[in-house]
Each structure stands twice: as C-alpha cells, then as structure tokens.
C-alpha positions as CSV (number, residue, x, y, z in Angstrom):
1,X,-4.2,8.1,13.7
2,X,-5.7,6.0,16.1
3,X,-4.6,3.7,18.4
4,X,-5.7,0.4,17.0
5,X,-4.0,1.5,13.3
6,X,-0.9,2.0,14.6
7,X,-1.1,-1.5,16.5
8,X,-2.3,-2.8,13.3
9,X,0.2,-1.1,11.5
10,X,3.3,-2.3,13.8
11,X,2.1,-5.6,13.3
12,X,2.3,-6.5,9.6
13,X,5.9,-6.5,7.9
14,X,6.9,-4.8,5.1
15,X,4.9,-7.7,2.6
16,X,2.0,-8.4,4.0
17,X,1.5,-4.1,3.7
18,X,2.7,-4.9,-0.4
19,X,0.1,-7.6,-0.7
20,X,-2.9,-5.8,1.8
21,X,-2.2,-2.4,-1.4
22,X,-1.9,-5.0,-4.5
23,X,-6.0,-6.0,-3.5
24,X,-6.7,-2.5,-2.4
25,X,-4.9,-0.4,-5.0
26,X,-7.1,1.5,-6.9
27,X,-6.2,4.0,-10.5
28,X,-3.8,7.2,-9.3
29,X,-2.7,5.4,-5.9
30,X,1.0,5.0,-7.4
31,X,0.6,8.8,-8.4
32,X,-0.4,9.6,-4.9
33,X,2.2,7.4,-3.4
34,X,4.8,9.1,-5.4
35,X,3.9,12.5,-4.7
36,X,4.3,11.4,-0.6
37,X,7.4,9.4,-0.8
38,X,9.1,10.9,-3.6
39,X,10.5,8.1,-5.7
40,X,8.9,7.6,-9.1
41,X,6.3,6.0,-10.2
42,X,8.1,3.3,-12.2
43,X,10.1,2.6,-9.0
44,X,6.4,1.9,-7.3
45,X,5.3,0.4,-10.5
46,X,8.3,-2.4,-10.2
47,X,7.7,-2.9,-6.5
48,X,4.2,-3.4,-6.9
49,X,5.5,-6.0,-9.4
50,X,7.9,-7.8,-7.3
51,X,10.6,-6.7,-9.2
52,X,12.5,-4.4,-6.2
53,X,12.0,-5.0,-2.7
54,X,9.4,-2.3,-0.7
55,X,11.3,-0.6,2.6
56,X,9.9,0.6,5.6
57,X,8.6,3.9,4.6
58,X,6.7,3.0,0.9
59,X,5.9,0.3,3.0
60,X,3.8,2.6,5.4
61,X,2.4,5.2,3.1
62,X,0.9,2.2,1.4
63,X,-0.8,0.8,4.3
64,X,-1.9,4.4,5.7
65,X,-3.2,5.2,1.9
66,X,-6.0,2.0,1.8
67,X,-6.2,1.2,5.2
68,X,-10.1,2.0,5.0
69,X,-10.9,0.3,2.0
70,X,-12.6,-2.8,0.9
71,X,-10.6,-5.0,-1.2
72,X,-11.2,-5.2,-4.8
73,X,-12.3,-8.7,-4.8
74,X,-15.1,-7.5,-2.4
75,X,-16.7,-5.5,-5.4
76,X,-16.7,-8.0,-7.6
77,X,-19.1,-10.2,-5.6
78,X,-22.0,-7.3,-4.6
C-alpha cells in the first residue's frame, strides 16, 4: 500500500468509507468482504443498509476493496 492510500485512508471516518463503497460496490463485493472480515453477509447487507453501524475494520476492507474504482454513476454517463 502506498503512501498516499494510507493518508487517504487515515483521513475519512468510518462513513464517508460506507458511502465512498455504496457508489463503488459492485455484484460479489459483500461476498468478498465477508470472506476477509468474517461476519456474514446479511450483517454487511444491513450495514450497507444503514440498519447497523460499520466499525473500524469493515470499515477498512471496504475502502481497500474499491479504492481504484470509478464510481458507478461514472458509467452511466460514458
């Protein structure tokens, strides 16, 4: 990991790395997250929802998981 991402990284909270995955999430990223954090699907399903609050560490595997990628709304305008 580079210097810049882990700058980048340290400086958004716990939300802002929620809503920066919600327009990046793309099919099988909940699986994925899953498999690296170990809670459940469901449980990333109802974070992603807003229903349960995101802690430090989903928080991060989020972020590192589509910190390269456009955000969907991006696609939708080429």
């Amino acid at each position: 990991m580079s210097y810049q991402t882990k700058v980048r990284a340290n400086y958004l909270n716990r939300t802002a790395k929620l809503a920066f995955f919600t327009h990046r999430q793309k099919q099988g990223d909940l699986t994925r997250l899953s498999e690296e954090t170990g809670y459940s699907v469901s449980h990333l399903s109802n974070i992603t929802a807003f229903r349960r609050r995101v802690n430090n560490e989903i928080a991060n595997a989020m972020y590192m998981l589509t910190r390269r990628r456009v955000k969907n709304s991006e696609y939708a305008q080429a």
